[in-house]
C-alpha positions in Angstrom: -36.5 123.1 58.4 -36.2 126.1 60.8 -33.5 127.3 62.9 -34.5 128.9 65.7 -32.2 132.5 66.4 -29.1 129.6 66.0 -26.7 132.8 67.4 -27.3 136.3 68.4 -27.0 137.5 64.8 -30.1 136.2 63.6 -33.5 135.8 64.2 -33.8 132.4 62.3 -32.3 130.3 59.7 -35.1 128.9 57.0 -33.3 125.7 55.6 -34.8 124.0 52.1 -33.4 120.6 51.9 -34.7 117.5 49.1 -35.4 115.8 52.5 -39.2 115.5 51.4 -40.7 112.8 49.3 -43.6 111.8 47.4 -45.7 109.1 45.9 -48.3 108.8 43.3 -50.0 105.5 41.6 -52.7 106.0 39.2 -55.1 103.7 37.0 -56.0 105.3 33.3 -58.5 103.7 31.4 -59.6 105.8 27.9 -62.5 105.1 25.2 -62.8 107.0 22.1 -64.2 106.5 18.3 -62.5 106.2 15.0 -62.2 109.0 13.2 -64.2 109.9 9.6 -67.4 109.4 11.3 -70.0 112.1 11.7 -70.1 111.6 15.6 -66.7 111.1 17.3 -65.9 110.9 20.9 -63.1 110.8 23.7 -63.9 109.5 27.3 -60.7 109.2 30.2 -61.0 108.5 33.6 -58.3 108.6 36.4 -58.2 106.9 39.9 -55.0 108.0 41.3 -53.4 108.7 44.8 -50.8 111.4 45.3 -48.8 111.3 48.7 -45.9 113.3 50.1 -44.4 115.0 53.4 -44.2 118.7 51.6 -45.9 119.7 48.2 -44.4 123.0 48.8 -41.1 124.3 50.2 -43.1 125.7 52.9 -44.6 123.0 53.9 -41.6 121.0 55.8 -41.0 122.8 59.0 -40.2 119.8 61.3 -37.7 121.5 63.7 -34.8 119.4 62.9 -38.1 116.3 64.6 -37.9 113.1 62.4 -41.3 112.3 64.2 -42.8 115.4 63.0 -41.6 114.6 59.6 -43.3 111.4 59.5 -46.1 113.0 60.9 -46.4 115.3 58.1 -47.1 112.6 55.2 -50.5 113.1 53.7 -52.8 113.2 50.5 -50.2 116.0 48.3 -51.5 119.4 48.0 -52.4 118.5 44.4 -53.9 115.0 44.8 -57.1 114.2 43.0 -58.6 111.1 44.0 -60.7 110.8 40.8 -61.1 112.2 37.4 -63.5 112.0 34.2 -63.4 113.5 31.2 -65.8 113.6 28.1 -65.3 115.3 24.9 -67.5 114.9 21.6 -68.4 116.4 18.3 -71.2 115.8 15.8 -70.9 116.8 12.3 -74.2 115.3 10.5 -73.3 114.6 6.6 -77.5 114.9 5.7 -77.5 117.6 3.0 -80.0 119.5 5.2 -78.3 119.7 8.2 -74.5 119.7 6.5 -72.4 122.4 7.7 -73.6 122.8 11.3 -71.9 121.3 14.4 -71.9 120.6 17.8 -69.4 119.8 20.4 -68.8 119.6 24.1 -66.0 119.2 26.7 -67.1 117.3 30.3 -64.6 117.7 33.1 -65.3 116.6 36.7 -62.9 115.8 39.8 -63.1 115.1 43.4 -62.0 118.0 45.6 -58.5 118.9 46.7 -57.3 118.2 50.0 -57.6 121.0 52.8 -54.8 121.8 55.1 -56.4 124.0 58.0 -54.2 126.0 59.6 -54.1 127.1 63.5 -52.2 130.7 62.6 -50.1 130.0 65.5 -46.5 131.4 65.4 -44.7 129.3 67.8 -41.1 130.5 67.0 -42.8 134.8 66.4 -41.2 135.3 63.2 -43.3 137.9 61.5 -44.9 137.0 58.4 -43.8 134.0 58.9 -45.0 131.0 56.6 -44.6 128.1 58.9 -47.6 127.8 61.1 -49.5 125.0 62.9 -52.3 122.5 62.3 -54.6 122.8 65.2 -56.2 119.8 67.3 -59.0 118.3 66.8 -62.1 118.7 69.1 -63.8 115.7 70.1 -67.6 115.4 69.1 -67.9 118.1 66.5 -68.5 117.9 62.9 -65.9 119.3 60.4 -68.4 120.7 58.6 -71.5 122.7 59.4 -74.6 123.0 56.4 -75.4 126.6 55.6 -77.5 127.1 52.4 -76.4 131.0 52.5 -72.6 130.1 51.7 -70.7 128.7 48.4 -71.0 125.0 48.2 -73.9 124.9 50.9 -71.2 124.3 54.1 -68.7 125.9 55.8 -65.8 124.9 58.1 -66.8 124.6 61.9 -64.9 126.5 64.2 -65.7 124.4 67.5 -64.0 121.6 65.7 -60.8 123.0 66.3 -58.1 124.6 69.1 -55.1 125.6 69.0 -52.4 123.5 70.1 -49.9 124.0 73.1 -46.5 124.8 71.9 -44.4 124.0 69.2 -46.0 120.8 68.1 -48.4 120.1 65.3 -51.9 119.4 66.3 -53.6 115.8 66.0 -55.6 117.0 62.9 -53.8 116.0 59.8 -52.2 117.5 56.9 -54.3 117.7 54.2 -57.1 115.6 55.8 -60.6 117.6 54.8 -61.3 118.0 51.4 -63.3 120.7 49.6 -65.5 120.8 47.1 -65.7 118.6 43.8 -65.8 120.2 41.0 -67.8 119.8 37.5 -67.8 121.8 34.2 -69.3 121.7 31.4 -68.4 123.4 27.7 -70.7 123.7 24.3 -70.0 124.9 21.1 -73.1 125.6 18.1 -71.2 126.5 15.0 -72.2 126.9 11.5 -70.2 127.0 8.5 -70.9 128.9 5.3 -69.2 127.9 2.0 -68.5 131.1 -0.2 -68.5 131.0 -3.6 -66.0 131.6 -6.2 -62.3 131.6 -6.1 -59.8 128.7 -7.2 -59.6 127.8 -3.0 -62.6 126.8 -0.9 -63.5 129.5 1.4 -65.8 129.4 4.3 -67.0 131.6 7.1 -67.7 129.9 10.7 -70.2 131.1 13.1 -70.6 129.7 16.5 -72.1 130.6 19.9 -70.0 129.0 22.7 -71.1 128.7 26.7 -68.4 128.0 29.1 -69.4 126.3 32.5 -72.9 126.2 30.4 -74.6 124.8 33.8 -73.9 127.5 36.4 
């Protein structure tokens, strides 16, 4: 909450309470192989919801406004709709091919929520964290295509205005989302026994590409 200049002395009074809360329900559902075999794998995937009136501390600046509170509860800064995961690794026993290996790490998500901001300073407190969501403007897109830009879009500006004094605008918090993301990890490794010595002894050499798709 924020107290605005409560006395002559100050400016304004930032409070942090635990008046916030939050919820999160997930499903989890995992498949993977038994181990000692030549080919193992893991698969995971999450559908979850994460709600809340203030992932951050800065986040809950209702003005002492239980309306504005309630107003506030959205998708959590954090919230990821859905998740997948795939790992795997291959060591082939054939006496030709024995020694070599291969393995990879898939990870993919649905975006993170998007909180856009007015910049509005309705109580002009410099540098001050708390700002405004703006309103929305009827009949415009969110999001205009532009090949030219990361991700191929960008936000539209006409969709926008700045709200009237110190209230929230009608646009949401958190309610755009960015950009999914995907990755994708591979390792080639070989492994060379050495001779001699009361101990095996090897030497491993492996060429690895992170995000090997961008």
């Amino acid at each position: 909450e924020w107290l605005n200049r409560p006395n002559v002395d100050f400016r304004g009074v930032e409070v942090l309470t635990n008046g916030a809360f939050s919820r999160y329900r997930a499903v989890q559902a995992q498949v993977r192989s038994r181990t000692g075999g030549e080919f193992q794998y893991q698969l995971s995937y999450t559908l979850a919801q994460s709600t809340d009136n203030a992932s951050r501390d800065s986040e809950l600046y209702a003005y002492n406004d239980l309306a504005a509170r309630a107003a506030d509860v959205g998708p959590s800064a954090f919230d990821i709709r859905r998740s997948w995961h795939a790992m795997a690794s291959w060591d082939p026993k054939r006496a030709r091919i024995k020694g070599w290996g291969l393995d990879f790490v898939l990870r993919s998500r649905t975006a993170f929520p998007l909180n856009v901001l007015s910049g509005a300073d309705p109580v002009q407190i410099n540098n001050m964290t708390y700002v405004l969501r703006p309103d929305v403007v009827a009949g415009q897109p969110f999001w205009l295509d532009d090949p030219a830009a990361p991700g191929g879009r960008v936000l539209n500006r006409a969709a926008f205005a700045t709200p009237s004094g110190a209230r929230q605008g009608t646009l949401g918090r958190n309610a755009l989302r960015g950009f999914d993301f995907s990755q994708l990890d591979l390792s080639l490794r070989r492994t060379i026994r050495l001779p001699g010595g009361v101990e095996s002894r090897s030497v491993e050499l492996r060429a690895d590409a992170f995000n090997a798709l961008n």
